[in-house]
FIMAR-624279 format. One record per atom (N, C-alpha, C): residue in one letter; x, y, z. Coordinates in steps of 0.05 Angstrom, whole numbers, plus 32768, in hexadecimal, padded with zeros to 4 digits. Example, Ala and Ser with C-alpha at 12.3 -4.5 7.8 and 13.67 -1.06 7.14 Angstrom:
a81087F8E809C a80F67FA6809C a81087FBE809C s81017FD3808E s81117FEB808F s81028001809D 
This chain:
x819877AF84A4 x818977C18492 x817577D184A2 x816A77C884B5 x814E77DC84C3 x816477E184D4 x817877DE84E4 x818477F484F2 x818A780384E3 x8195780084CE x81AE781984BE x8189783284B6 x8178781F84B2 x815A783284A2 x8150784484BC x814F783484D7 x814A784084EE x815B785A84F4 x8178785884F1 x8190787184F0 x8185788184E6 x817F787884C9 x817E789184BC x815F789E84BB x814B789584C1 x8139789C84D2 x813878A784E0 x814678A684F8 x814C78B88511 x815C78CE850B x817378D084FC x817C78E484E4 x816B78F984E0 x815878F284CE x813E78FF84C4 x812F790984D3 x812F78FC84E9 x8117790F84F9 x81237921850E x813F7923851B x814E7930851D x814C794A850C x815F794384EF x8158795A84E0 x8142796684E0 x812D795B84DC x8110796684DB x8107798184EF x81127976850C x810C798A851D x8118799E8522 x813979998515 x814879A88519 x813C79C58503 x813279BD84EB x812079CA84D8 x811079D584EA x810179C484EF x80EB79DF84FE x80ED79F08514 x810879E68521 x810A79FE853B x811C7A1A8526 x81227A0F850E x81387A2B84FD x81207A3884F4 x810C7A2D84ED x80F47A3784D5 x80F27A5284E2 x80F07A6984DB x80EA7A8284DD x80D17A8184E9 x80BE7A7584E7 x809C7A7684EB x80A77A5F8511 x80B57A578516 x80AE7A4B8528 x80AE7A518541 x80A47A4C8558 x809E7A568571 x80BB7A5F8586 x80CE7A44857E x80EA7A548588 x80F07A68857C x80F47A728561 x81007A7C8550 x80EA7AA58553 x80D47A968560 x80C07AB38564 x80C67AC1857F x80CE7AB48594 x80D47AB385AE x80EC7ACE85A7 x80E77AE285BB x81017AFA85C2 x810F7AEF85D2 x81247AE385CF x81347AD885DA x81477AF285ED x81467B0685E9 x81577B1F85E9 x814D7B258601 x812B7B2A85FD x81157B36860E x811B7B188630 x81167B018626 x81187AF5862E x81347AE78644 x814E7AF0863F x81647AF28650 x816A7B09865E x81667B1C8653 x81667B2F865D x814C7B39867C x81347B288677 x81247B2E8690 x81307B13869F x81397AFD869B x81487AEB86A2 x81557AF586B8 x816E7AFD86AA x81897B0C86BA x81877B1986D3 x816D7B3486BA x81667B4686DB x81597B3986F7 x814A7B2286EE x81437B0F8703 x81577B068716 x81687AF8870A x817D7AE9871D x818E7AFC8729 x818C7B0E8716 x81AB7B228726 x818F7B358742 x81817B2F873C x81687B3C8755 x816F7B278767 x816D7B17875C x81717AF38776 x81847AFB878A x81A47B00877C x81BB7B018789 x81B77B1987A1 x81AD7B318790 x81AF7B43879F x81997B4C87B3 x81857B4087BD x81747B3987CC x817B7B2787DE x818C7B1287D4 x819B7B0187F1 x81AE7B1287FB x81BD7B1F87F0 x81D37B2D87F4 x81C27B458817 x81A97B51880B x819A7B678818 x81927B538835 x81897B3C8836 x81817B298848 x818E7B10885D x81A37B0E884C x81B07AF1885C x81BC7AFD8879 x81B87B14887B x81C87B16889A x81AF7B2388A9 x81947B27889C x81897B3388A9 x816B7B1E88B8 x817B7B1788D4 x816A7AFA88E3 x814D7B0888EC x81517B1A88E8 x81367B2B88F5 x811B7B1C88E3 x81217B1388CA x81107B1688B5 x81137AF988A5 x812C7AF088A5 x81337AD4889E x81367AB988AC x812B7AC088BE x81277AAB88D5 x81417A9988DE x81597AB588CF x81767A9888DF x817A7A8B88C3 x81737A8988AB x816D7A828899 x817E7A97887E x81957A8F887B x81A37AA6886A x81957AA28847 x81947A8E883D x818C7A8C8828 x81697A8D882A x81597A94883C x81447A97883B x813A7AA98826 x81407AB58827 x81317AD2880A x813F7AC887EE x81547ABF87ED x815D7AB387D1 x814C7AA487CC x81417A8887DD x81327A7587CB x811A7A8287CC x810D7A8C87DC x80F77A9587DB x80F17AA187BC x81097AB787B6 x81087ACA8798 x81067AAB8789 x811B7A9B878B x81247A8C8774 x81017A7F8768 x80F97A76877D x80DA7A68877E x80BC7A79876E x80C17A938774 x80B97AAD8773 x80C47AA9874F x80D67AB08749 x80DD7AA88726 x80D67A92871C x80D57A7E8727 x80CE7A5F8719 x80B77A6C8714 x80A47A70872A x808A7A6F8721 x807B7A8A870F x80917A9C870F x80917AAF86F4 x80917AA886D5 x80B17A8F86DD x80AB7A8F86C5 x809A7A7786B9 x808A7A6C86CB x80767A5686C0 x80617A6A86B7 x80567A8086C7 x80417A9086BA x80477A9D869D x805B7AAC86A5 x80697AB18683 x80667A9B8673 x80667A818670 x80687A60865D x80477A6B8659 x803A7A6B8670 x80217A64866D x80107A758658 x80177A938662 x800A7AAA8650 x80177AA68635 x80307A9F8634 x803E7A928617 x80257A7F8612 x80237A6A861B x80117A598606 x7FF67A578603 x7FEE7A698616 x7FCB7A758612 x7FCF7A8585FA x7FDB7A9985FC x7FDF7AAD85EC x7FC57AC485F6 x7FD37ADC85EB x7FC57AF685FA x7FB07AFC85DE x7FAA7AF185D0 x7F997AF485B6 x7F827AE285D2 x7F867ACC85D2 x7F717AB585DD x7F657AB885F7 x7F847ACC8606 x7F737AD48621 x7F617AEF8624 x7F5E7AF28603 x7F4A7B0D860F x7F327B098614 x7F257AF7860A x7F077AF68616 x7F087AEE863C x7F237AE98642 x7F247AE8865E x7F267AF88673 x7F337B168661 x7F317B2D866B x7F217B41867B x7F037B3B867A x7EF57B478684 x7EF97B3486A8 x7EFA7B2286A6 x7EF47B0986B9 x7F107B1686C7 x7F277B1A86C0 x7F407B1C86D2 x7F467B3886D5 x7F337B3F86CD x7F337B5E86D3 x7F227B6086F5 x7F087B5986F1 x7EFA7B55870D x7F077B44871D x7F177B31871A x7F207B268737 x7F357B37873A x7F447B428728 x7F617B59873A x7F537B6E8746 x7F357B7C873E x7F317B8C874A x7F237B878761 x7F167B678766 x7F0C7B578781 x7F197B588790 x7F397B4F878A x7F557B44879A x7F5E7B5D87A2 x7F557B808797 x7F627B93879C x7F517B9D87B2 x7F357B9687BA x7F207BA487CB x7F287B8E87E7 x7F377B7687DF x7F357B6087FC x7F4C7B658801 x7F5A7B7787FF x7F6E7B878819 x7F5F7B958827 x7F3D7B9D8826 x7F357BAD8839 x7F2C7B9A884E x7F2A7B828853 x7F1C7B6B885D x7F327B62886D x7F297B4F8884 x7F3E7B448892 x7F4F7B378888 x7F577B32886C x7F6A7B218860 x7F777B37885F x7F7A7B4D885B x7F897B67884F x7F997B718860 x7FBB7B7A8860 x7FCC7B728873 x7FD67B8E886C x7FE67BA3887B x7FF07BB9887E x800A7BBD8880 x801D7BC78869 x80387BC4886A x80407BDC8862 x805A7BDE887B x80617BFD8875 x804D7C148874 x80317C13887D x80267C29887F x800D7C288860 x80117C0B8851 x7FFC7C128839 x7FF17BF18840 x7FD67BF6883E x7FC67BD98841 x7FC57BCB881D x7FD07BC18813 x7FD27BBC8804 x7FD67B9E87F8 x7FDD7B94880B x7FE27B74880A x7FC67B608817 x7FCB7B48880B x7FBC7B328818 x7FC57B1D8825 x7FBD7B168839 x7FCF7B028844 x7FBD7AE88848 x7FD17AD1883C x7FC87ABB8832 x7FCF7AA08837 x7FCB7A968851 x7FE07A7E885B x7FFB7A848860 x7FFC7A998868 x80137A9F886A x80207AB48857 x80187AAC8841 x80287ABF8826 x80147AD68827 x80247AF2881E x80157B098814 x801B7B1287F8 x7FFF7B1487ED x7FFB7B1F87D0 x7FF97B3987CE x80047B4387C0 x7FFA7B6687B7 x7FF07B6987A0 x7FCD7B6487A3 x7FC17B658784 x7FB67B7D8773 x7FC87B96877D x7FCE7BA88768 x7FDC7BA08751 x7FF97B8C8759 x80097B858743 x7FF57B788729 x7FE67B6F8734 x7FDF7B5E871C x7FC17B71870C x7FBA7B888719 x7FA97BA08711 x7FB27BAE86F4 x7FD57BAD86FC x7FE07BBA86E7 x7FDA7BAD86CD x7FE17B9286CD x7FD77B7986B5 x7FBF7B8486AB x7FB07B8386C9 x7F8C7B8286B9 x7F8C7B9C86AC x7F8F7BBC86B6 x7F917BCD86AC x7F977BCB868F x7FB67BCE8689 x7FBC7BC68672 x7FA77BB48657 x7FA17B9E8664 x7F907B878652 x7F747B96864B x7F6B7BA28669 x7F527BAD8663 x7F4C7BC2864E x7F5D7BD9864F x7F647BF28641 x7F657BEA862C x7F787BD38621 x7F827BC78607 x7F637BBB85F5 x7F507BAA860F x7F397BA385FF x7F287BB485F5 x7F267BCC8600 x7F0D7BD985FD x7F127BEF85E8 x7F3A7BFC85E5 x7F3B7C0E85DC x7F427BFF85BE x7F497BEB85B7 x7F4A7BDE859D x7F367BCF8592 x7F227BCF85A3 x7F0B7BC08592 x7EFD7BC1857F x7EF17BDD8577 x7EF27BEA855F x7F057BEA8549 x7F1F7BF68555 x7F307BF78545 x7F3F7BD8852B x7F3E7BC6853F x7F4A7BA78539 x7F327BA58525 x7F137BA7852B x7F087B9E851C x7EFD7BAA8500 x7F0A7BC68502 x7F167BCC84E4 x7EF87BE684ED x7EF17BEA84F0 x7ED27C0384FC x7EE17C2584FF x7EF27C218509 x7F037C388518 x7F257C3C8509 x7F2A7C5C8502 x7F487C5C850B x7F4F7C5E8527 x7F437C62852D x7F5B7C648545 x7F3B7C6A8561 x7F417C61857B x7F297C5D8592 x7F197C7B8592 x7EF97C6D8591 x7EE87C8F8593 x7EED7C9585B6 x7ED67CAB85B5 x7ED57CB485D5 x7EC67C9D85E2 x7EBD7C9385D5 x7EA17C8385E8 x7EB97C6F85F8 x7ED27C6085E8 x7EDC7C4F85EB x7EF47C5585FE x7EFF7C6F85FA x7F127C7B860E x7F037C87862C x7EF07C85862A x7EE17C8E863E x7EDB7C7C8651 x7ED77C628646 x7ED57C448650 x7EEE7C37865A x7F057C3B8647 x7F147C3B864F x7F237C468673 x7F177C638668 x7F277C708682 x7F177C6A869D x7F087C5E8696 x7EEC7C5586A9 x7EF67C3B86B7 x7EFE7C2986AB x7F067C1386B1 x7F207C1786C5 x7F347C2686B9 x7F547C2186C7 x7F497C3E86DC x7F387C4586E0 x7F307C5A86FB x7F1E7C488714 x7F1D7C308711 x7F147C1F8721 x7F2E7C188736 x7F447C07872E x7F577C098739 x7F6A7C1E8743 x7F677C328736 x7F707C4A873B x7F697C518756 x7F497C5D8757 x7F3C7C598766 x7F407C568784 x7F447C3C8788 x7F4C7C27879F x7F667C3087AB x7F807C32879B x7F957C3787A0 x7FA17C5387AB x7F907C66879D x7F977C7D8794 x7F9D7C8D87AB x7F8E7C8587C6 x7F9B7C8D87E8 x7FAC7C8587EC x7FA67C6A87F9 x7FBA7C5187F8 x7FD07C4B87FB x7FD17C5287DC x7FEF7C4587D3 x7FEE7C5787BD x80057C6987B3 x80097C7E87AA x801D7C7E8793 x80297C67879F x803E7C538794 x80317C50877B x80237C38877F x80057C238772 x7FFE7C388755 x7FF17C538762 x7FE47C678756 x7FF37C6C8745 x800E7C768747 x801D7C838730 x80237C708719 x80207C51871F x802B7C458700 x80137C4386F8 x7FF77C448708 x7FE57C3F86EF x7FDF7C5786E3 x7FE17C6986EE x7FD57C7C86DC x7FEA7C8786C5 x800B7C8486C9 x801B7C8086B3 x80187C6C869C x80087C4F86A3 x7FFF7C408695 x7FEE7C4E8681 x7FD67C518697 x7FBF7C5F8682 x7FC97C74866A x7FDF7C858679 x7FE37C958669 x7FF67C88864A x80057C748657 x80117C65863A x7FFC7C598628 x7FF17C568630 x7FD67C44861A x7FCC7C528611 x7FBD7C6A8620 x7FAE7C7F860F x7FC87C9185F4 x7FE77C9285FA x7FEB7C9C85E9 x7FED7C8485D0 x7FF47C6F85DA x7FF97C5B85C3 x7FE17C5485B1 x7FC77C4F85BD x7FB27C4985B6 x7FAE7C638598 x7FB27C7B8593 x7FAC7C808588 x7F917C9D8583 x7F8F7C9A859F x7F797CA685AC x7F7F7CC585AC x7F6A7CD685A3 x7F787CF285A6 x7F877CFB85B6 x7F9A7D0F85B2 x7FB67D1B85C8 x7FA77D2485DA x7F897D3085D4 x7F7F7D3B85F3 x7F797D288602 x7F677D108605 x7F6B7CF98618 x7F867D02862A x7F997D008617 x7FB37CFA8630 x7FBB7D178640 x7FBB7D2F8632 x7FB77D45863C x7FA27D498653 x7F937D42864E x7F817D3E8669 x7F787D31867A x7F8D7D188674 x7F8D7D038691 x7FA97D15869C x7FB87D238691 x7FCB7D2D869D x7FC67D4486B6 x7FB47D4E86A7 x7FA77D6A86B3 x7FA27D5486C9 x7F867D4B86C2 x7F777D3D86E4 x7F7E7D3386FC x7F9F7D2D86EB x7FBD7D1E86FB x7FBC7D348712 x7FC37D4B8705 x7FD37D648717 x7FB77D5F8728 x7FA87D6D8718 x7F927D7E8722 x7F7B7D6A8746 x7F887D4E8740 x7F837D358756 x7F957D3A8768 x7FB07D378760 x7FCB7D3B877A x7FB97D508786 x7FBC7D688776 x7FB67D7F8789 x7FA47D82879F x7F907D778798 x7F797D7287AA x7F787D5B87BC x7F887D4B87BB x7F927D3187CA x7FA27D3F87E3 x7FB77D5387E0 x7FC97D6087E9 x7FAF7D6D87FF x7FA57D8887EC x7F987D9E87FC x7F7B7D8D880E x7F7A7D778811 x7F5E7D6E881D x7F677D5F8832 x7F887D53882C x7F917D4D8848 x7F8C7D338849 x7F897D26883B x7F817D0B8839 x7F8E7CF68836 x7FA77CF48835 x7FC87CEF883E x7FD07CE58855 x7FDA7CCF8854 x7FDD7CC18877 x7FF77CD38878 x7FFC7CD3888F x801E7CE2889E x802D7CD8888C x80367CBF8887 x80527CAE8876 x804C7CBB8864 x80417CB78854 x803C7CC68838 x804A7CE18833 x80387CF28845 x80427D12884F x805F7D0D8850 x80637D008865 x80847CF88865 x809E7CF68856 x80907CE58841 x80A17CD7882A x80A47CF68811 x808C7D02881A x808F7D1A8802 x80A57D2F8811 x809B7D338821 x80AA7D4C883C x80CD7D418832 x80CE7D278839 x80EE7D1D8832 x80F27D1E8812 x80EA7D1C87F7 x80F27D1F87E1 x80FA7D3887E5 x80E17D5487EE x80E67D6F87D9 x810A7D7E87FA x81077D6C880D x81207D73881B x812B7D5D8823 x81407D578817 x81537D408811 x81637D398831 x81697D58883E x81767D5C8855 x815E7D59886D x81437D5A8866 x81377D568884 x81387D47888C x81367D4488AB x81347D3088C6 x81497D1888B7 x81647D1988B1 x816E7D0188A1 x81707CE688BB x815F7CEB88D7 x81607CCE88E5 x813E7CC988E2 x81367CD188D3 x81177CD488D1 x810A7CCD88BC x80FB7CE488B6 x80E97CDF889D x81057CD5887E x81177CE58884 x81297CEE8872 x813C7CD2886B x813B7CB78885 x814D7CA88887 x814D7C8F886B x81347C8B8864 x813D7C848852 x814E7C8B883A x813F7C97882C x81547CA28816 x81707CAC8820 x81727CBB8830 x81897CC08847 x81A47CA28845 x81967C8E884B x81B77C7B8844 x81A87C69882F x81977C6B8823 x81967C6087FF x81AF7C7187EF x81AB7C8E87F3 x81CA7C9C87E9 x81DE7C9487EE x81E87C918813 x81FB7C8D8810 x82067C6F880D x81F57C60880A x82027C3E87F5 x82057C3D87E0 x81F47C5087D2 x81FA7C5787B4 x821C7C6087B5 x82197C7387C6 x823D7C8187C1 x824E7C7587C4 x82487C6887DF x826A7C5887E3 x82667C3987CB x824D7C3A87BB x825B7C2687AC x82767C2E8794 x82707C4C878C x82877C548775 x82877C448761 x829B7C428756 x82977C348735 x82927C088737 x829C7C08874B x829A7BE5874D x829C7BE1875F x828A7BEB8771 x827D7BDB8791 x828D7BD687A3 x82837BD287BC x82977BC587C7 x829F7BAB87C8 x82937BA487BC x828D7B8087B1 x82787B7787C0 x82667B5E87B5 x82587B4F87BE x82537B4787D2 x823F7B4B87EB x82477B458805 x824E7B558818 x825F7B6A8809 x826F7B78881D x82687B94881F x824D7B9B8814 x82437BB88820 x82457BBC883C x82517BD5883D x82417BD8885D x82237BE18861 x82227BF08855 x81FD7C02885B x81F77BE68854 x81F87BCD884A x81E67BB88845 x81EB7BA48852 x82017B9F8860 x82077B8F8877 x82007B8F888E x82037BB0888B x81F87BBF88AE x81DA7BC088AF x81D17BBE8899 x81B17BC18898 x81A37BDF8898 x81B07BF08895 x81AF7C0C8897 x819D7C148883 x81957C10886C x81807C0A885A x81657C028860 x814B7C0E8864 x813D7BF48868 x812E7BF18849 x81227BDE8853 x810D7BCC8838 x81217BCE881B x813D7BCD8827 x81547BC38812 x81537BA68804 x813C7BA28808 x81437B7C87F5 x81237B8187E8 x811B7B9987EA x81027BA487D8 x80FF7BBB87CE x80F87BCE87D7 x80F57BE587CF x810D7BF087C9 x811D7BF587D4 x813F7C0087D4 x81547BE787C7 x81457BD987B6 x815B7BBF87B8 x81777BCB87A7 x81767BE4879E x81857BEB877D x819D7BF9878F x81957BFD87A9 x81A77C0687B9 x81C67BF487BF x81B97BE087BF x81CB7BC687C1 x81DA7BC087A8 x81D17BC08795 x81E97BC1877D x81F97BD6877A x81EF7BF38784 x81FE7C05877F x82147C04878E x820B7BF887A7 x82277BFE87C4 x823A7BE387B5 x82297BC587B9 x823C7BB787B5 x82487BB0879E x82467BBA8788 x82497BB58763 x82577BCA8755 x824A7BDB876D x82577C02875A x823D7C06873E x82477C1D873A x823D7C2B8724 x823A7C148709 x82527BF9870E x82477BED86F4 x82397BCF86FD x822D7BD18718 x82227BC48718 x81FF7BCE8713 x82037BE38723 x81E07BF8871A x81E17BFF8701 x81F67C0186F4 x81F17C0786D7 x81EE7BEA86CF x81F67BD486CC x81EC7BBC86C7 x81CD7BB586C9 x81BF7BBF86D7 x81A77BB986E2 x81947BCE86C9 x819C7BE986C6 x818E7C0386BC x818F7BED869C x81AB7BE68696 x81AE7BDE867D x81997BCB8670 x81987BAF8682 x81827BA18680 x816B7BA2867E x81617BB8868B x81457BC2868B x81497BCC867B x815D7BE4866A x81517BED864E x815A7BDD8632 x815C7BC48641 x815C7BB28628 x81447B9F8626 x81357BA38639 x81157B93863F x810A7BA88635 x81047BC48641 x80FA7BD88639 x80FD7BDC8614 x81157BE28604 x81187BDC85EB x81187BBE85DE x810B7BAA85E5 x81007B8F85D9 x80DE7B9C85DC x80DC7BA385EA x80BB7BA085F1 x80AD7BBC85DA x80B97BD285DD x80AF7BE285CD x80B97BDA85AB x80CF7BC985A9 x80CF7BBB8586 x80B57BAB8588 x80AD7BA0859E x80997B85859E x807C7B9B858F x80767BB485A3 x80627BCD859C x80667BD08586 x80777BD1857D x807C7BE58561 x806E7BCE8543 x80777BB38550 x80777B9E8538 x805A7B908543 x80507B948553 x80287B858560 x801F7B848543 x800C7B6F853B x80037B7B8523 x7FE77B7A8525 x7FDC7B8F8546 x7FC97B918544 x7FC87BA58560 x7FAE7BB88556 x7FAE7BD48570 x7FB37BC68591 x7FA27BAB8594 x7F9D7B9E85B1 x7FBD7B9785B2 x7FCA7B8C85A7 x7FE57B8285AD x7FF97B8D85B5 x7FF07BB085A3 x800B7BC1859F x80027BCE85C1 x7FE67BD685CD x7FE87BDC85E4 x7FEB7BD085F4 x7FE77BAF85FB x7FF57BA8860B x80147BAF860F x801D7BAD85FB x803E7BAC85F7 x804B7BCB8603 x80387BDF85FA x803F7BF88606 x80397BFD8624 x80217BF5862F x80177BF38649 x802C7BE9865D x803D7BCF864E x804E7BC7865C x80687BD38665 x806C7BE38654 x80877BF28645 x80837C0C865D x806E7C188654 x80677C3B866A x80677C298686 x805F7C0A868F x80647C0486AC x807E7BFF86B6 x80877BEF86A6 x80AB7BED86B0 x80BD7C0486B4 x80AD7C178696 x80C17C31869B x80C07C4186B0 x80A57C4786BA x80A07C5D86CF x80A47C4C86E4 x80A47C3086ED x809F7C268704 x80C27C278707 x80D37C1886FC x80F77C2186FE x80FE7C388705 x80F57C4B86EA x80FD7C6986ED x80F77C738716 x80E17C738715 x80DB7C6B8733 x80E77C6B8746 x80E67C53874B x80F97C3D8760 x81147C42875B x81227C49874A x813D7C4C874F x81477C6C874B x812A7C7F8742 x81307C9B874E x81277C9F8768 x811A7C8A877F x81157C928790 x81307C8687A1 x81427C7A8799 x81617C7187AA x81787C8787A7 x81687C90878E x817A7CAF8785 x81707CC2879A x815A7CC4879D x814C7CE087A7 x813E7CF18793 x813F7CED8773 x81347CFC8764 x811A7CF3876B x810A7CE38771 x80F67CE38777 x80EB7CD48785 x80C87CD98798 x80BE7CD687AD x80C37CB987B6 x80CF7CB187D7 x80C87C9587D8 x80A37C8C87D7 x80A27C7287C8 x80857C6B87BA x80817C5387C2 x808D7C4487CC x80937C2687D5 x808B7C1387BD x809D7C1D87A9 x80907C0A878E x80B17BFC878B x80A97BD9878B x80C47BD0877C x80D17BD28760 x80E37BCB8761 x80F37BCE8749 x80F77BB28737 x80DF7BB18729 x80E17B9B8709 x80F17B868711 x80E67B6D8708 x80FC7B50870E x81077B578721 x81107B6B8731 x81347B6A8743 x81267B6A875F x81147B7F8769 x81087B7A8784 x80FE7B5A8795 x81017B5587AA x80F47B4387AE x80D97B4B87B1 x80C87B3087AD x80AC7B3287AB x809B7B1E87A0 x808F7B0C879C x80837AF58795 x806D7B038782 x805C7B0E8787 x80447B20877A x804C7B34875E x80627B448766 x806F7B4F8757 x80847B408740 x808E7B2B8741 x80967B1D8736 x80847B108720 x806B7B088730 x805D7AF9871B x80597B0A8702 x804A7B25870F x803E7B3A8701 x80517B3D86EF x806D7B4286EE x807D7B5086D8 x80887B2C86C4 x808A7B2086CE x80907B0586C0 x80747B0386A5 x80577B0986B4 x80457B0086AA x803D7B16868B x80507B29869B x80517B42867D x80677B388670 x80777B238677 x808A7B2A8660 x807E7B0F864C x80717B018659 x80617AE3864C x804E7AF38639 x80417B08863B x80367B1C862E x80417B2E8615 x80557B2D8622 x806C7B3A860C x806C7B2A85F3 x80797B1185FE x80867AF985EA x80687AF285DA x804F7AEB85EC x803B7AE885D6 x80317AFA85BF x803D7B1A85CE x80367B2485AA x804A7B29859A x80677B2585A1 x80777B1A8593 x80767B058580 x80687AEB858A x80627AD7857B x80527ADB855F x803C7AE88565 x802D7AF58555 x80327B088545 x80467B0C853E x80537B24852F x80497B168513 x80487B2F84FE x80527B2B84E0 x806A7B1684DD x80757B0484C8 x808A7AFE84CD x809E7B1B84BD x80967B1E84B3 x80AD7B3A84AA x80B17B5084B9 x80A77B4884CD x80AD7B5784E0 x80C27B5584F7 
């Protein structure tokens, strides 16, 4: 009798949970699962093709072919524990923390000028840390975003405002011109997603069309004078000289983009298979397992393996703007857009600069680049994502 009562006990509570993981209101059942495989995928299929860019290259792997795989694979674990984590803080709870993680990204962005601060490729931009190097712009973009989001919905959330006054867009633009700031020589790279950022928030926020009209202007009207004052290291000069002439110095300034094309071509519709690039065998590529990594799917996957990659990202890209559209609140819906204008312009980017449509910027490419720093940063937006997902209306 108490076994057969125990069964059916355990029965019951079985069922029970099985109820609450179906319940519409419940935390699995809130979770983007869509949003969620999909930055997955693009992860792992970055894994493959980052070993793929590395295992023959001893210069850098110490003899060590699976060196850069585990490294990425390690690099995602600990993405997606930050993503768990911002999931169960929630981005409602971490805003009073905002001000606080705003000053250490912009602390962590001034101690690349200090002897911790390490010089790659020509931009000081990293920190070097027992060995490991951080690049704490990536995590600027976060603060940006969060910051912009507190200041330009504060009013608004609390029912005072339709939509952010000047005092508050002004504060705003005050804030994300700090990091700007810093970068804006630098790293040029860095410069262009935040100020695409800024510009997504200011249109989402609500904020009059001139705001964005005239961060646009100040855009031009900065290059220009950046340009005419000469204030431009050589590389820089370089990297522009090679976009607007595709054919200069092609053993030179020109060499990159120069065989990023031609791996793109000889991949044709389905690669040459896995492994078996040449431009990625031979190493003829450089900073192919980072910057150029999209080069490598194109040669060894073909057209449907880079279209595999484009696809994914605009299936993260369309989860995140449903996530914007359904926030049910001004701070939520700009995070969600902030994130959306970063992935878009930072891709668009990085894989028009393998095309040649546009300037090399040394910015990686979302989940797929290797990078430990950059990894975290985009994992920790998508934990950001899912928490104002959670928070949705349920009819929504």
């Amino acid at each position: 009798m108490s076994v057969h009562t125990l069964t059916l006990d355990g029965q019951a509570t079985r069922k029970s949970t099985w109820r609450r993981i179906a319940d519409r209101d419940s935390p699995v059942r809130r979770v983007d699962w869509i949003l969620l495989l999909a930055a997955l995928a693009l992860s792992v299929f970055g894994a493959v093709l980052v070993w793929s860019a590395t295992r023959n290259r001893t210069e850098i792997n110490g003899g060590d072919s699976e060196f850069f795989l585990i490294r990425q694979a390690v690099n995602l674990a600990i993405g997606l524990v930050l993503a768990a984590g911002v999931v169960w803080l929630g981005h409602q709870r971490l805003r009073s923390a905002v001000p606080l993680f705003f000053a250490l990204s912009i602390g962590a962005m001034l101690l690349v000028f200090s002897p911790l601060g390490t010089e790659i490729n020509g931009q000081r931009a990293w920190l070097s840390i027992g060995g490991y190097t951080l690049q704490p712009g990536e995590f600027a973009k976060i603060a940006v975003i969060l910051g912009m989001a507190l200041i330009l919905a504060a009013q608004v959330d609390a029912g005072d405002r339709e939509y952010p006054g000047r005092r508050a867009v002004l504060q705003a633009l005050a804030l994300a011109g700090v990091p700007l700031a810093i970068v804006v020589i630098d790293d040029m790279g860095m410069a262009m997603v935040l100020t695409m950022i800024v510009l997504g928030v200011l249109l989402v926020s609500g904020a009059p069309l001139k705001w964005s009209i005239g961060l646009i202007l100040a855009g031009v009207v900065a290059a220009v004078l950046v340009w005419a004052l000469g204030v431009l290291d050589q590389y820089q000069i370089d990297r522009f000289a090679a976009f607007a002439d595709p054919s200069r110095d092609p053993s030179g300034v020109g060499y990159n983009t120069n065989q990023a094309r031609i791996a793109i071509g000889s991949g044709q519709l389905t690669g040459t298979g896995l492994f078996q690039g040449t431009q990625t065998t031979g190493q003829f590529v450089p900073e192919q397992h980072t910057d150029f990594i999209f080069t490598v799917a194109a040669e060894e996957l073909g057209f449907v393996g880079a279209g595999g990659i484009i696809v994914l990202m605009g299936v993260i890209l369309w989860r995140a703007l449903r996530i914007a559209r359904d926030a049910p609140d001004l701070y939520s819906t700009i995070i969600a857009a902030g994130i959306v204008a970063w992935f878009a312009f930072q891709c668009f980017e990085n894989i028009g600069m393998a095309l040649g449509i546009m300037p090399v910027a040394g910015l990686p490419l979302p989940f797929v680049s290797y990078g430990g720093t950059a990894m975290f940063a985009v994992w920790i937006a998508i934990g950001l994502l899912q928490s104002v997902r959670m928070k949705r209306p349920l009819s929504a």
